[in-house]
PAVO-633822 format. One record per atom (N, C-alpha, C): residue in three letters; chain; atom name; x, y, z negated. Coordinates in steps of 0.2 Angstrom, whole numbers, plus 5000, padded with zeros to 4 digits. Layout:
// residues N
  gulo  sedren  gupa     X     Y     Z
   ALA       A    CA     X     Y     Z
...
//
This chain:
// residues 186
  gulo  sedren  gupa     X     Y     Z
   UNK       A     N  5004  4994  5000
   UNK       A    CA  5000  5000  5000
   UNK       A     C  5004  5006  5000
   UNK       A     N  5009  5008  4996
   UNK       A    CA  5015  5012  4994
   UNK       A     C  5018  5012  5002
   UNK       A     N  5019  5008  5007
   UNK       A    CA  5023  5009  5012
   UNK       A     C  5017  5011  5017
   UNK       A     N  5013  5009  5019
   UNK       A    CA  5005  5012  5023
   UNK       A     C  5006  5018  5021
   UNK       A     N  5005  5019  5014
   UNK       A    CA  5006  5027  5013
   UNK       A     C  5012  5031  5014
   UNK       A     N  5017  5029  5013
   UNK       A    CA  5022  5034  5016
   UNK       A     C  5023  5034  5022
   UNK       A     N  5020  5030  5028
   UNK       A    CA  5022  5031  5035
   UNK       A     C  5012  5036  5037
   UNK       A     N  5010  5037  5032
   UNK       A    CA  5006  5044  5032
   UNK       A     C  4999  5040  5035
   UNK       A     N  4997  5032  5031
   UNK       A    CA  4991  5031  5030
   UNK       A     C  4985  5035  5025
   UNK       A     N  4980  5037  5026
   UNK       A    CA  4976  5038  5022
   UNK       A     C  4970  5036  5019
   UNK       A     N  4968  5031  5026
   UNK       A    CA  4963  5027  5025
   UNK       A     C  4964  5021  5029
   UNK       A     N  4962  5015  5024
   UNK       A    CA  4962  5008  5026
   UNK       A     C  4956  5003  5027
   UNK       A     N  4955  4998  5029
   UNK       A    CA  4949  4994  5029
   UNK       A     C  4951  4987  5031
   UNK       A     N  4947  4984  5025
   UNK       A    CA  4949  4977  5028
   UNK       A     C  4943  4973  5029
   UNK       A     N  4945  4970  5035
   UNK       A    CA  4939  4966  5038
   UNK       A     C  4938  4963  5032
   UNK       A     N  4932  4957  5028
   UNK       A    CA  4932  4951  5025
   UNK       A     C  4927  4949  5028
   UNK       A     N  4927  4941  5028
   UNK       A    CA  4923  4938  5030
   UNK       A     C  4920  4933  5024
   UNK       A     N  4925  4933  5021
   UNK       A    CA  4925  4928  5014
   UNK       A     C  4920  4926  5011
   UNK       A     N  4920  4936  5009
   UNK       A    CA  4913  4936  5002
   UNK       A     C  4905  4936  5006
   UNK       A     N  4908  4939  5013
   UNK       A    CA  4899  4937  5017
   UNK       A     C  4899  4932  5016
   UNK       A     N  4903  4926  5021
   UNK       A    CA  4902  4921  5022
   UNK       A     C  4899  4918  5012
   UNK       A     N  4900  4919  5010
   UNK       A    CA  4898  4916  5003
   UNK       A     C  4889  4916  5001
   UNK       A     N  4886  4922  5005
   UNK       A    CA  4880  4923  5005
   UNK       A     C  4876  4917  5009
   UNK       A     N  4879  4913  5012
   UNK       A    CA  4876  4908  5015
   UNK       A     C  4877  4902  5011
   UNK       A     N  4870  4899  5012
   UNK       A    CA  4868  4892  5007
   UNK       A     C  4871  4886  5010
   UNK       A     N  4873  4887  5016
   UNK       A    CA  4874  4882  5020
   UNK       A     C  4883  4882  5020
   UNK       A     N  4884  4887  5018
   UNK       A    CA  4894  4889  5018
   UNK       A     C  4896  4885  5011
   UNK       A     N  4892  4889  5005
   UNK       A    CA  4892  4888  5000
   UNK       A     C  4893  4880  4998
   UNK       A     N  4887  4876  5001
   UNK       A    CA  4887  4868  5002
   UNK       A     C  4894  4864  5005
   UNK       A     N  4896  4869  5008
   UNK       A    CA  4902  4867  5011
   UNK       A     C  4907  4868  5006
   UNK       A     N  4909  4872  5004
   UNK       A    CA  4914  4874  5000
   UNK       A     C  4914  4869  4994
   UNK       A     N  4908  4866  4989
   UNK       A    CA  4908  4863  4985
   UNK       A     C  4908  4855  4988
   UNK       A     N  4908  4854  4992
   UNK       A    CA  4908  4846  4997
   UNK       A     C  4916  4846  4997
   UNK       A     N  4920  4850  4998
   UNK       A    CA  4927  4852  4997
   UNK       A     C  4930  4851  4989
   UNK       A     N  4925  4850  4984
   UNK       A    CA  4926  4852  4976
   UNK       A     C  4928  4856  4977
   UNK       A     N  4927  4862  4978
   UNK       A    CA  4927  4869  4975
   UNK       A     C  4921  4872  4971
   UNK       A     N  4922  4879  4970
   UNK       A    CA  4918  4878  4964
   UNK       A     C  4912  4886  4968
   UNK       A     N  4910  4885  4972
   UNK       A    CA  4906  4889  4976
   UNK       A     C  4902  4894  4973
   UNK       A     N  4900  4893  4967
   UNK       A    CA  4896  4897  4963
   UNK       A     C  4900  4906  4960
   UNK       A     N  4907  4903  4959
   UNK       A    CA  4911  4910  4955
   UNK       A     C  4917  4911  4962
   UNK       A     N  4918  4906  4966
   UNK       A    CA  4923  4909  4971
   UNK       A     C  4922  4917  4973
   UNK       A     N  4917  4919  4974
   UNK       A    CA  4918  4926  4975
   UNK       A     C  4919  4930  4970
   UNK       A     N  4920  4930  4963
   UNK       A    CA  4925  4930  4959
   UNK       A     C  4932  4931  4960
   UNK       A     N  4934  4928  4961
   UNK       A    CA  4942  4924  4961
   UNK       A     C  4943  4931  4970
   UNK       A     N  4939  4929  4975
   UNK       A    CA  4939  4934  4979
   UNK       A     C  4938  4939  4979
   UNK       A     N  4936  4943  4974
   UNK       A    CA  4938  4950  4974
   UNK       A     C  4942  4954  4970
   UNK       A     N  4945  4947  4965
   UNK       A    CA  4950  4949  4962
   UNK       A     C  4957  4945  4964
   UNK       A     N  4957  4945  4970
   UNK       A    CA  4963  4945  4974
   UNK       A     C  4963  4952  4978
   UNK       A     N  4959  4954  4981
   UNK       A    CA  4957  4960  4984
   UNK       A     C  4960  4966  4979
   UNK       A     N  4955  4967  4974
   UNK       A    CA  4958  4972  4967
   UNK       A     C  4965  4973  4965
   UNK       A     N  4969  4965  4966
   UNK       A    CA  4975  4966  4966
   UNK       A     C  4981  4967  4970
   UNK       A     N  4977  4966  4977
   UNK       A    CA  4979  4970  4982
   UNK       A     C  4980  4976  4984
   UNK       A     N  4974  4982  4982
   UNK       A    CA  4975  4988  4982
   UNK       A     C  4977  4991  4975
   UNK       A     N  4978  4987  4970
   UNK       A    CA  4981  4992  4965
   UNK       A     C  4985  4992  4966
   UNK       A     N  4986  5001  4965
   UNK       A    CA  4994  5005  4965
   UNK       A     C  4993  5009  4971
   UNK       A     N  4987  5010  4974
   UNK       A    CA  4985  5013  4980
   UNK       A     C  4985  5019  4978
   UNK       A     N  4989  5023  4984
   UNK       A    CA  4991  5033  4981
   UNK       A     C  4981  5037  4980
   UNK       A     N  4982  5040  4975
   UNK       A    CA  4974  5043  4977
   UNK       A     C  4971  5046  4982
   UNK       A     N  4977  5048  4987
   UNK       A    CA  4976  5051  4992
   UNK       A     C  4971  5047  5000
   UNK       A     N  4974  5039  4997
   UNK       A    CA  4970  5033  5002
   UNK       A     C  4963  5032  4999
   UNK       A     N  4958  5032  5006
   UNK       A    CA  4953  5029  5005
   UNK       A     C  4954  5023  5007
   UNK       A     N  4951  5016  5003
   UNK       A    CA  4950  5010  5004
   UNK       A     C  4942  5006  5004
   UNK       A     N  4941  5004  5011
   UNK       A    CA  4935  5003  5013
   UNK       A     C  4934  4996  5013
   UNK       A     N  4929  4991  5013
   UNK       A    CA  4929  4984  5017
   UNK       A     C  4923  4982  5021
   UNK       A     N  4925  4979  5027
   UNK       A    CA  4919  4978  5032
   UNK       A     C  4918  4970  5029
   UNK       A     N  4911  4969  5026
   UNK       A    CA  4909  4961  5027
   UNK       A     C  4906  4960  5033
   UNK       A     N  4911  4955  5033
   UNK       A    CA  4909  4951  5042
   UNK       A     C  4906  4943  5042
   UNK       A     N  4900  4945  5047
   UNK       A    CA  4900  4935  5046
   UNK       A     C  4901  4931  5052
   UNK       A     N  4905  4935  5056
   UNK       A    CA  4906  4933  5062
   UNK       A     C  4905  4937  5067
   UNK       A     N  4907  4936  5073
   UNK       A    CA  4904  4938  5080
   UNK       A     C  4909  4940  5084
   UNK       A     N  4909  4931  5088
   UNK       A    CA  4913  4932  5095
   UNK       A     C  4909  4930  5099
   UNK       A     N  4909  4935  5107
   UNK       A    CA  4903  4932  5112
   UNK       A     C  4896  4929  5110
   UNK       A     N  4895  4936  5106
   UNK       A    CA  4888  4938  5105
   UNK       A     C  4885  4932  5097
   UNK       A     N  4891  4930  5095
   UNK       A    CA  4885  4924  5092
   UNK       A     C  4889  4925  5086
   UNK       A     N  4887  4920  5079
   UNK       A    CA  4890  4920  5073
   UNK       A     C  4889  4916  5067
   UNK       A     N  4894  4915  5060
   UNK       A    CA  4896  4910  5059
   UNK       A     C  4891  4909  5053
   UNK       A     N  4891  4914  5050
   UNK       A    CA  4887  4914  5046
   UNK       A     C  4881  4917  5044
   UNK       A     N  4876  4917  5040
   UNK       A    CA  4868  4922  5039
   UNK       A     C  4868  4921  5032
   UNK       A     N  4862  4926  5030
   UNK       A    CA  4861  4927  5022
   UNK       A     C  4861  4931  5020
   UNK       A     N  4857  4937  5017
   UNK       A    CA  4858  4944  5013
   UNK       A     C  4864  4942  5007
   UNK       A     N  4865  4950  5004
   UNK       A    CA  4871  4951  4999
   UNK       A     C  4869  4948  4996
   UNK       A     N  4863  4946  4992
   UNK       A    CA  4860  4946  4987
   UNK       A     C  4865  4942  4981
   UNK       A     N  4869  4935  4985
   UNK       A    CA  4873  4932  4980
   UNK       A     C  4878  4936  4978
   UNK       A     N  4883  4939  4981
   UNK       A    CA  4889  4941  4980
   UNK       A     C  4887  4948  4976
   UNK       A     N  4880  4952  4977
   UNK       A    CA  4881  4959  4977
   UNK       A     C  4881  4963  4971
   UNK       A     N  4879  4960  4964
   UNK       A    CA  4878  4962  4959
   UNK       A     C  4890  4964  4959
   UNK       A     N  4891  4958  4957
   UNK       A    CA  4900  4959  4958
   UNK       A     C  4903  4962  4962
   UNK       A     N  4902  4960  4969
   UNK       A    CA  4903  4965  4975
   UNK       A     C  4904  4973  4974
   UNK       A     N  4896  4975  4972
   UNK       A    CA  4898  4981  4973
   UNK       A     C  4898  4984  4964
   UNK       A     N  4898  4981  4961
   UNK       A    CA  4901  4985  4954
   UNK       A     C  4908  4985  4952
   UNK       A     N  4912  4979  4956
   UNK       A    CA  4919  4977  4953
   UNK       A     C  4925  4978  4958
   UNK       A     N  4921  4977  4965
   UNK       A    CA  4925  4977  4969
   UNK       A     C  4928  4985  4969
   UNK       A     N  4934  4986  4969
   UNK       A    CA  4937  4991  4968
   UNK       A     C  4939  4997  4975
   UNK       A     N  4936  4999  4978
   UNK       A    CA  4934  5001  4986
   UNK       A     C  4931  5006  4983
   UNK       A     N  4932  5010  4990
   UNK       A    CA  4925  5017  4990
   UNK       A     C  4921  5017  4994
   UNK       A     N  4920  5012  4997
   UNK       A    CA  4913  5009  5002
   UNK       A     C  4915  5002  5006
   UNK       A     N  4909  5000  5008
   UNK       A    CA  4907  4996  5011
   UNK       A     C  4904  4996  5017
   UNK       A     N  4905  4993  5023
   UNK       A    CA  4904  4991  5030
   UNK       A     C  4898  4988  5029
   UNK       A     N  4893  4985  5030
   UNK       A    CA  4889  4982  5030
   UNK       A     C  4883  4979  5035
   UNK       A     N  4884  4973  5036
   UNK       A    CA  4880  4971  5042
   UNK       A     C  4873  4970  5042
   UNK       A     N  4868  4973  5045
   UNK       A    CA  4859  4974  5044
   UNK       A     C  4856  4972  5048
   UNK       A     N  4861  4972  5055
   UNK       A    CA  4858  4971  5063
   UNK       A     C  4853  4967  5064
   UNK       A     N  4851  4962  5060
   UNK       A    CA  4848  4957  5062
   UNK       A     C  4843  4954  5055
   UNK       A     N  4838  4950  5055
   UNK       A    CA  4835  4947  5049
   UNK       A     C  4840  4943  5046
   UNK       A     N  4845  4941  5048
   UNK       A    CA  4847  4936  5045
   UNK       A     C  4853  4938  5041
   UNK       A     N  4853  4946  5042
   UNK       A    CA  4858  4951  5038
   UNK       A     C  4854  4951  5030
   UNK       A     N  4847  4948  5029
   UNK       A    CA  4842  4950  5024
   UNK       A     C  4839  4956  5022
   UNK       A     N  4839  4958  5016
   UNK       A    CA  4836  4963  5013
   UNK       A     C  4840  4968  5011
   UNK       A     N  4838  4975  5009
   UNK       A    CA  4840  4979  5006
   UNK       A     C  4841  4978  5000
   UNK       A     N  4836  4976  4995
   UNK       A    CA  4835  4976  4988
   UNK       A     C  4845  4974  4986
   UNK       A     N  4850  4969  4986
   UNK       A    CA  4856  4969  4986
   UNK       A     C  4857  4979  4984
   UNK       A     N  4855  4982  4987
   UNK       A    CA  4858  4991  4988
   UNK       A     C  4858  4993  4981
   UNK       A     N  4855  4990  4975
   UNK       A    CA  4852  4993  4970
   UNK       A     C  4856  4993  4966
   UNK       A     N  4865  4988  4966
   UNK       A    CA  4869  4988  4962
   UNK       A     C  4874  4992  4966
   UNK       A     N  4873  4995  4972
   UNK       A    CA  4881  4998  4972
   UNK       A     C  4878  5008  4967
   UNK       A     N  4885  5008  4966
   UNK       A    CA  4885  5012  4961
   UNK       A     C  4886  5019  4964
   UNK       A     N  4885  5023  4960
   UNK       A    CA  4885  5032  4961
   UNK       A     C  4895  5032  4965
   UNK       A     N  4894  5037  4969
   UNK       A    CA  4902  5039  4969
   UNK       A     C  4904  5034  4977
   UNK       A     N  4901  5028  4978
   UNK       A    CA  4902  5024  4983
   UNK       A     C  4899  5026  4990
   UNK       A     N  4901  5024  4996
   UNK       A    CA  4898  5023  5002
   UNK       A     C  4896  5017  5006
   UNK       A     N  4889  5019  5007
   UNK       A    CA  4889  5009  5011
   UNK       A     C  4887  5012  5018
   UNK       A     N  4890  5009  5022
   UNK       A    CA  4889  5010  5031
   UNK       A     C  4883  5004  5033
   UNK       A     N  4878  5008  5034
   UNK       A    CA  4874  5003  5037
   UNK       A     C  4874  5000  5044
   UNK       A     N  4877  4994  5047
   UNK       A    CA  4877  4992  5054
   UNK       A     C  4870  4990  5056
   UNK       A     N  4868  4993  5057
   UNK       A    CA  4859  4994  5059
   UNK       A     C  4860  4992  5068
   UNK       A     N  4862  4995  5071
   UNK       A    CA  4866  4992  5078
   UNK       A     C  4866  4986  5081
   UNK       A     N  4865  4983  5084
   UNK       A    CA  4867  4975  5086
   UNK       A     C  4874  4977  5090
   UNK       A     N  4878  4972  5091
   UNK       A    CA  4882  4975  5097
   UNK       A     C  4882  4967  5100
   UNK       A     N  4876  4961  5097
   UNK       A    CA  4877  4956  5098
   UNK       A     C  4872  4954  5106
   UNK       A     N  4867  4961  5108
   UNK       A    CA  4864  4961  5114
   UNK       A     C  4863  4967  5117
   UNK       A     N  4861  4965  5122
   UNK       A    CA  4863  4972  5124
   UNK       A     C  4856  4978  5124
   UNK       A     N  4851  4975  5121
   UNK       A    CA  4845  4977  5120
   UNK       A     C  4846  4984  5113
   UNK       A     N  4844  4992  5114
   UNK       A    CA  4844  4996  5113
   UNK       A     C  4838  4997  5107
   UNK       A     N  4840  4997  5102
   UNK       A    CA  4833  4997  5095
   UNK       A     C  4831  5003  5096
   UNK       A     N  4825  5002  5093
   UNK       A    CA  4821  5007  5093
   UNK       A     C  4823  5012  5087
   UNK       A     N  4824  5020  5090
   UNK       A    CA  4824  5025  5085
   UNK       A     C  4821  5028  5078
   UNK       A     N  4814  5025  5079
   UNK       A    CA  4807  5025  5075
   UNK       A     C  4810  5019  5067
   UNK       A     N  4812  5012  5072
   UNK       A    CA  4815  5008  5067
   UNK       A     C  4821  5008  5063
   UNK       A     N  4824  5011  5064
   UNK       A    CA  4833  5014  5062
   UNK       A     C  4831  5020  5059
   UNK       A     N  4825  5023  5056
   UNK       A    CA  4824  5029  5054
   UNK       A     C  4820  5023  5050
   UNK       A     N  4816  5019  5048
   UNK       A    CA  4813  5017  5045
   UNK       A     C  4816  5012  5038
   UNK       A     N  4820  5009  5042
   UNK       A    CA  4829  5005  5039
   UNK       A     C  4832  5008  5033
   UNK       A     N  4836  5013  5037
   UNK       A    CA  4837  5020  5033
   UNK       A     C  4833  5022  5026
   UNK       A     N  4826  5023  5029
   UNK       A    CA  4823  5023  5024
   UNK       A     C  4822  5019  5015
   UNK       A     N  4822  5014  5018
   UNK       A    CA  4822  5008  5015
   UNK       A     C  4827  5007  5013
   UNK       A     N  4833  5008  5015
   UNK       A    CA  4840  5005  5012
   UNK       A     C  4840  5010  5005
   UNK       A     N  4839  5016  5009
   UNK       A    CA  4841  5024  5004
   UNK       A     C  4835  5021  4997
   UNK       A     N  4830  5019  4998
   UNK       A    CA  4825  5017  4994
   UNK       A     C  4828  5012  4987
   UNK       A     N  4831  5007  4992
   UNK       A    CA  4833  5001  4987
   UNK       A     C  4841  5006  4983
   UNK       A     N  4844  5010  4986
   UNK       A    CA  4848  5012  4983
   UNK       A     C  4848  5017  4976
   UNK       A     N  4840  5019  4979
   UNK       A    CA  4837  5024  4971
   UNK       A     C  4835  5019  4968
   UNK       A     N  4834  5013  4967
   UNK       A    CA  4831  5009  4962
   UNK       A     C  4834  5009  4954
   UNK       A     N  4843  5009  4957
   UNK       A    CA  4845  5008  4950
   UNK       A     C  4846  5015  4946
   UNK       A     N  4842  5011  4938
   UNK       A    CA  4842  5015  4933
   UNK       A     C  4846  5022  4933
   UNK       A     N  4844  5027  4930
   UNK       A    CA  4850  5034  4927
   UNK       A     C  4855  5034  4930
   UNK       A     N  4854  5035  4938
   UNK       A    CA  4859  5037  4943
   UNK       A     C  4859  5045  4943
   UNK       A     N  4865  5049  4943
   UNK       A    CA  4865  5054  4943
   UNK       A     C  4867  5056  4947
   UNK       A     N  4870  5054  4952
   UNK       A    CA  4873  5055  4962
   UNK       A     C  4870  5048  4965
   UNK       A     N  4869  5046  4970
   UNK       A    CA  4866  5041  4972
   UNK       A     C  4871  5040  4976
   UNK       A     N  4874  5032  4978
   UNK       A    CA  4879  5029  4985
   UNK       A     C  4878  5037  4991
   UNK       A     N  4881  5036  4996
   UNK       A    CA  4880  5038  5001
   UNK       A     C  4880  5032  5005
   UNK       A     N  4875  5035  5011
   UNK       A    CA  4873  5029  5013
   UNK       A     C  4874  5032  5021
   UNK       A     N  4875  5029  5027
   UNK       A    CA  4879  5030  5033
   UNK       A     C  4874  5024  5038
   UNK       A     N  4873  5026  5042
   UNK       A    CA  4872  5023  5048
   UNK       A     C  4874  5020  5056
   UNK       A     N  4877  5016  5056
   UNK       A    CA  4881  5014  5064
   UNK       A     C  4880  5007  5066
   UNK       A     N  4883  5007  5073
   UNK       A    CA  4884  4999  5075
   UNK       A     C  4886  4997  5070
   UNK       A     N  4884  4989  5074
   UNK       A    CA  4890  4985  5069
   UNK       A     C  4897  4984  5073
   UNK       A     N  4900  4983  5071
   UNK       A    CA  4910  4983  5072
   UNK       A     C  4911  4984  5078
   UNK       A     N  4914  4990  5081
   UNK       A    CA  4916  4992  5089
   UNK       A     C  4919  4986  5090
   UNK       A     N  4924  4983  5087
   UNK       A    CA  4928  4978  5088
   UNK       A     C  4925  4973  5092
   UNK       A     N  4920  4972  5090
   UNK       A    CA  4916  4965  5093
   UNK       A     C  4913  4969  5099
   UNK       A     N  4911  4975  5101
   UNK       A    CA  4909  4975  5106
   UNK       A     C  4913  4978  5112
   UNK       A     N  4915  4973  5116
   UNK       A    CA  4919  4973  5121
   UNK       A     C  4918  4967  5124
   UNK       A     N  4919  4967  5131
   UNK       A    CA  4917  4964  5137
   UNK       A     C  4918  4954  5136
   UNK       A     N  4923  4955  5132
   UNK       A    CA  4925  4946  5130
   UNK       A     C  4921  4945  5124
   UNK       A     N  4920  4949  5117
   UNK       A    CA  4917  4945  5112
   UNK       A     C  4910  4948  5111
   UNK       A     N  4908  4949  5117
   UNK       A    CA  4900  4953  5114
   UNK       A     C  4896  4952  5122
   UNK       A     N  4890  4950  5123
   UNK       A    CA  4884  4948  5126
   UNK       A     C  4882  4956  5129
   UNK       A     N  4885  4961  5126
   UNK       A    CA  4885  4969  5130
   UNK       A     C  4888  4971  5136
   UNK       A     N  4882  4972  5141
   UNK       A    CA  4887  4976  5146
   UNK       A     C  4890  4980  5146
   UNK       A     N  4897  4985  5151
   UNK       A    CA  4899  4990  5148
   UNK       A     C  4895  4995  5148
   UNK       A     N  4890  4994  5152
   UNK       A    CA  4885  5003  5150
   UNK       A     C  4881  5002  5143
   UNK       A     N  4880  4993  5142
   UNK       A    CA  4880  4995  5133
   UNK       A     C  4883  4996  5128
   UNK       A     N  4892  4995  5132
   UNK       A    CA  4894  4997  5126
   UNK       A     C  4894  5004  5127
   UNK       A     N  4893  5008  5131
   UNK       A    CA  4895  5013  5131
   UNK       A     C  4890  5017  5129
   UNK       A     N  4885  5016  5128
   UNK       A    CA  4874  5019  5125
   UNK       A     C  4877  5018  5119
//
């Protein structure tokens, strides 16, 4: 972190697919068929991460994108925060969160109620997984909802900021995404 900063990093993000991937019941089944202990894994993963960014200059923003996949439009995993979110977003030591919405199998907002004051969550409301353009009506409705479930928790004195975009430019381009290029470009 110390060296990203001195070559005049300020802000950094790291993909994870880990702790999504944990959101699925069918991932999670896998993991303990392995004798793992699939229930507090995401524990032990965000205190690998914590221990990763400490001693990060104040100067650095430190983001993370949870991923559940998407190469050539398709993906590895499904499931709302709801497993990982309570720890997720109260321990994990970041100043926001990437988050993927795009679709039903991203789940529900409700997850939004423990991220805490001071934090930012990006909502990927966007598909970049078709090339079909959402309705604006529905992305303002979203939005709504999301903002909603984030005023749920108790004796908030600032609320998360809350952000709106595709999901990961990364994945959209011409080999990992079902997008043509005049969608990536809309």
């Amino acid at each position: 972190m110390q060296r990203l900063a001195a070559l005049g990093c300020t802000y950094l993000q790291f993909d994870d697919t880990s702790l999504a991937y944990l959101n699925d019941p069918a991932q999670r089944a896998e993991i303990r068929g392995r004798g793992e202990d699939a229930e507090h894994l995401h524990l032990r993963y965000i205190a690998q991460i914590n221990a990763a960014i400490a001693g990060r200059p104040a100067a650095m923003a430190v983001t993370t994108h949870l991923c559940r996949g998407n190469f050539r439009s398709s993906w590895v995993a499904s499931g709302g925060y709801d497993f990982v979110a309570e720890a997720l977003f109260s321990e994990l030591a970041v100043d926001g969160f990437f988050l993927e919405y795009d679709d039903a199998r991203s789940g529900g907002f409700a997850p939004l109620r423990f991220v805490p004051a001071g934090k930012t969550v990006v909502l990927g409301l966007v598909s970049s997984k078709t090339g079909a353009l959402e309705d604006p009506g529905d992305l303002r409705r979203r939005i709504d909802e999301a903002a909603a479930a984030t005023s749920a928790a108790p004796a908030r004195s600032t609320r998360p900021g809350l952000r709106g975009v595709s999901q990961p430019a990364e994945a959209a381009h011409a080999i990992a995404s079902a997008m043509t290029p005049i969608g990536t470009l809309m």
